[in-house]
C-alpha positions, -999 to +999 in steps of 0.1 A: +000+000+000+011+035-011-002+066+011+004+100+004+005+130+029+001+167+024+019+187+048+053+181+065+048+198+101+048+182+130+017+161+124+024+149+087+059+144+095+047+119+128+019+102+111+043+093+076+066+076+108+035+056+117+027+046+087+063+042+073+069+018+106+038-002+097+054-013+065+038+007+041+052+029+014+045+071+020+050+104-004+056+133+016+045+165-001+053+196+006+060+229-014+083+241+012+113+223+005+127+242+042+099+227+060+102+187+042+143+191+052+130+198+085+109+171+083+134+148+071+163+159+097+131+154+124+124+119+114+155+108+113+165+119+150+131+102+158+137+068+148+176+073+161+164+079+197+146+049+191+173+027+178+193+042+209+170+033+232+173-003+220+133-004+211+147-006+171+177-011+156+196+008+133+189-015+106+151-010+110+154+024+116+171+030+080+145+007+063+116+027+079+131+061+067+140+046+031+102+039+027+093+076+031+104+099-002+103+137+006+085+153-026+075+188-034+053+169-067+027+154-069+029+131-096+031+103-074+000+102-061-018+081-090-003+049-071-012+059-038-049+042-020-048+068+004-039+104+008-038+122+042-038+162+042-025+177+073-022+212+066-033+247+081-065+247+097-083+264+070-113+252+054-107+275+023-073+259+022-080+224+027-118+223+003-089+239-026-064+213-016-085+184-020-102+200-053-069+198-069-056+160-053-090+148-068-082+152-102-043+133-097-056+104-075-074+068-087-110+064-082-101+041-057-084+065-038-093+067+000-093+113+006-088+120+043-078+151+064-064+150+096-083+186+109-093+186+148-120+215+144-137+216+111-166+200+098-160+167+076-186+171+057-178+207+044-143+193+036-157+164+017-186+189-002-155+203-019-155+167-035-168+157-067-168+122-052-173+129-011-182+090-005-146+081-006-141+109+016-134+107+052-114+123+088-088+106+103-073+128+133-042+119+150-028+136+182+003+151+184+028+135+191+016+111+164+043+085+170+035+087+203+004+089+210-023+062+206-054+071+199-071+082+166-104+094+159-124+082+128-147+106+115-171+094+088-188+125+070-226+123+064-218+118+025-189+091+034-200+055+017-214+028+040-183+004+056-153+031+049-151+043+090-150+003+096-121-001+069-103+028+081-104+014+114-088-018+106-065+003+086-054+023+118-052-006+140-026-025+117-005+005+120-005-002+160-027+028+167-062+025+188-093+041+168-122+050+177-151+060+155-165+095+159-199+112+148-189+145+125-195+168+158-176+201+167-147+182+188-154+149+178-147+133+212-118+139+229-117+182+218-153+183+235-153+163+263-121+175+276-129+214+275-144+215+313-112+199+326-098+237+312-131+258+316-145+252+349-103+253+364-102+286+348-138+296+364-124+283+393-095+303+394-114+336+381-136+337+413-110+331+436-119+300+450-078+287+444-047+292+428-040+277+397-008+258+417-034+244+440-057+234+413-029+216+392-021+200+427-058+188+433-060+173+400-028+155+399-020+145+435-056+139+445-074+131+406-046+111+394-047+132+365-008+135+346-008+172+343-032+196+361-048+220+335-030+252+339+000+230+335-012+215+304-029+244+288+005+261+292+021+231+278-004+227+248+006+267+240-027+294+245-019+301+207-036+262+209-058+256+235-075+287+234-083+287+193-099+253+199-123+267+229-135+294+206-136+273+176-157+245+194-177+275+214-188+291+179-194+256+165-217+246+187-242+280+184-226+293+212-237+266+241-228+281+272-212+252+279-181+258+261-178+298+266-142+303+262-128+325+294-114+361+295-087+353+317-070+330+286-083+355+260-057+382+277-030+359+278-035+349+240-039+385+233-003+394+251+016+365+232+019+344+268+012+313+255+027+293+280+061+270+279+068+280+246+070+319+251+085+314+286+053+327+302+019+315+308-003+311+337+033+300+353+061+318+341+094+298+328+128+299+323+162+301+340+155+307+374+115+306+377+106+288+405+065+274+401+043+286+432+035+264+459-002+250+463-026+252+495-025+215+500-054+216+516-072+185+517-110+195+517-104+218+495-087+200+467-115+173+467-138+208+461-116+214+430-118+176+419-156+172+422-164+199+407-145+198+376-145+160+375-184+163+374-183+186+345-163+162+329-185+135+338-216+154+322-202+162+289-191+127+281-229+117+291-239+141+268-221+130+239-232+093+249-267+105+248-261+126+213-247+091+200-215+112+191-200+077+198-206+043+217-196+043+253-166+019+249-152+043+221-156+074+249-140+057+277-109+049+250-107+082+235-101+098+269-080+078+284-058+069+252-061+106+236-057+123+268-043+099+291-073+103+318-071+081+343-099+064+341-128+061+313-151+093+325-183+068+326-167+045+347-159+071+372-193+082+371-206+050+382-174+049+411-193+083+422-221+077+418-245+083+392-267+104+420-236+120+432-230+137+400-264+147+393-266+165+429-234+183+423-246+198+390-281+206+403-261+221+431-238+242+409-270+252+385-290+263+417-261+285+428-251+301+395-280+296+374-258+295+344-270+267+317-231+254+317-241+235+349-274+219+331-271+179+336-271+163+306-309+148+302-292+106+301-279+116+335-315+129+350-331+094+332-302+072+346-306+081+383-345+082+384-347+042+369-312+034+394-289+027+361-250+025+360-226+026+325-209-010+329-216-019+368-250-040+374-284-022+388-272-008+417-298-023+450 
């Protein structure tokens, strides 16, 4: 098999790895031949850290890299069964992209984008043929990371997402098939894990050291969230709040915060411009939390709730089955545990107290339980435990 991929950043540099490693033979195409030497230079430390680390050797690691050709052309692309943009999050960009590729490929030819924010279906409409069409997101870092979210469009023929999946999982990843929803899964369930620590912080209820330190030390969580939103770069993290915000008719739900807006707007974005909500660099020391016990499980059930709800909702809006959820969070963000089985560790009744709770207090339709939640409790139901006595 023969895949072409548009785009040599980060991502389409990582994903031509995966899918060179799998065996399979890959055009990278970019126009920029700085950005495909980069590229190049980038893949070829990768799979030497590897072969240092004694997880390849340096015979496998030259055969992988010998299977990927660096192109600025696309004339190869008649012999390849699937082509992979993953370019500038632009629909303009990418509906022109795939206008042109459509014309050079087979009628075979599998068309997929690797976007995180935009609609599937207004990529594919770009398409004189949008049944072959189809969204296959990795998450950065794509050799890394395991998880990879199938988006079928509404025009995409019957059986592709189930192809593509077996596709995906013989290149050693773990896929999960997603409805063609703003987020897909793991960019909407995971926004209150940022959004109500930020809310948090705003009315002075913590710090965003003690927060971090609730989630982490008491959650089990890797990174607390003003941690990871620093890590992820506000340039990042916020775009995709306001991008899933405006998607979604402007759901309260999502509302982005003004607090990150300001640090966006000043160029803070975090690790990568030495300042964020922490500031970094030689010398900065990071503030010490409130360790205090009572109130970190505050922090935890209160933003572990919100995360509880919105993967309930996106059960209940079939975005995608319940097994699929509970992999997409803790493969894609590395949660510790499957949101819906936490809920039913909590309690179903637990969670749906602590939102009625939060609504009562603030009467702001971001604490609205998800209806499945309300249903579950009154008829005594759990996700994957038996009927509770």
């Amino acid at each position: 098999m023969t895949v072409g991929i548009i785009g040599s950043g980060a991502m389409g540099s990582g994903i031509a790895q995966v899918i060179a490693t799998a065996g399979h033979q890959v055009y990278l195409l970019d126009q920029n031949s700085k950005a495909l030497d980069r590229a190049e230079q980038s893949i070829k430390n990768g799979l030497e850290k590897l072969a240092t680390k004694g997880k390849i050797t340096a015979e496998k690691a030259a055969e992988i890299s010998s299977r990927i050709t660096f192109t600025e052309q696309h004339q190869n692309f008649g012999s390849c069964s699937l082509i992979l943009e993953a370019v500038v999050e632009d629909l303009e960009v990418k509906q022109n992209l795939f206008r042109e590729i459509e014309m050079l490929v087979s009628e075979e030819c599998v068309l997929a984008t690797n976007t995180s924010s935009l609609s599937i279906a207004s990529i594919a409409a770009a398409c004189q043929h949008p049944e072959r069409f189809i969204g296959i997101h990795f998450f950065n870092p794509a050799p890394i990371m395991q998880l990879v979210e199938i988006i079928p469009a509404v025009q995409t023929r019957e059986g592709l997402a189930e192809e593509m999946k077996q596709l995906v999982q013989s290149w050693g990843k773990v896929p999960v098939v997603v409805k063609d929803t703003p987020g897909f899964i793991v960019n909407r369930v995971a926004r209150p894990f940022y959004g109500e620590a930020i809310r948090l912080l705003e009315e002075g209820i913590a710090d965003a050291a003690t927060i971090d330190w609730a989630m982490t030390e008491l959650g089990g969580f890797r990174m607390g969230p003003f941690t990871l939103m620093d890590f992820i770069g506000h340039d990042v993290n916020y775009r995709v709040t306001e991008s899933v915000f405006a998607s979604f008719f402007y759901d309260p739900r999502y509302k982005p915060s003004f607090t990150q807006k300001r640090l966006f707007e000043a160029g803070y974005y975090g690790r990568k411009s030495g300042r964020g909500f922490y500031t970094y660099g030689e010398g900065a020391q990071l503030p010490e939390p409130v360790r205090d016990e009572e109130l970190g499980q505050y922090i935890l059930n209160r933003i572990l709730t919100m995360l509880v709800n919105e993967a309930v909702d996106a059960l209940a809006l079939r975005v995608a089955t319940k097994e699929d959820l509970e992999l997409a969070m803790t493969k894609g963000v590395n949660y510790p545990k499957g949101l819906l089985a936490w809920a039913d560790e909590l309690g179903l009744a637990h969670v749906l107290e602590t939102l009625d709770g939060l609504y009562a207090e603030y009467h702001e339709d971001r604490y609205r339980a998800s209806p499945l939640l309300r249903k579950m409790v009154k008829s005594n139901q759990t996700f994957f435990q038996h009927e509770q006595a």
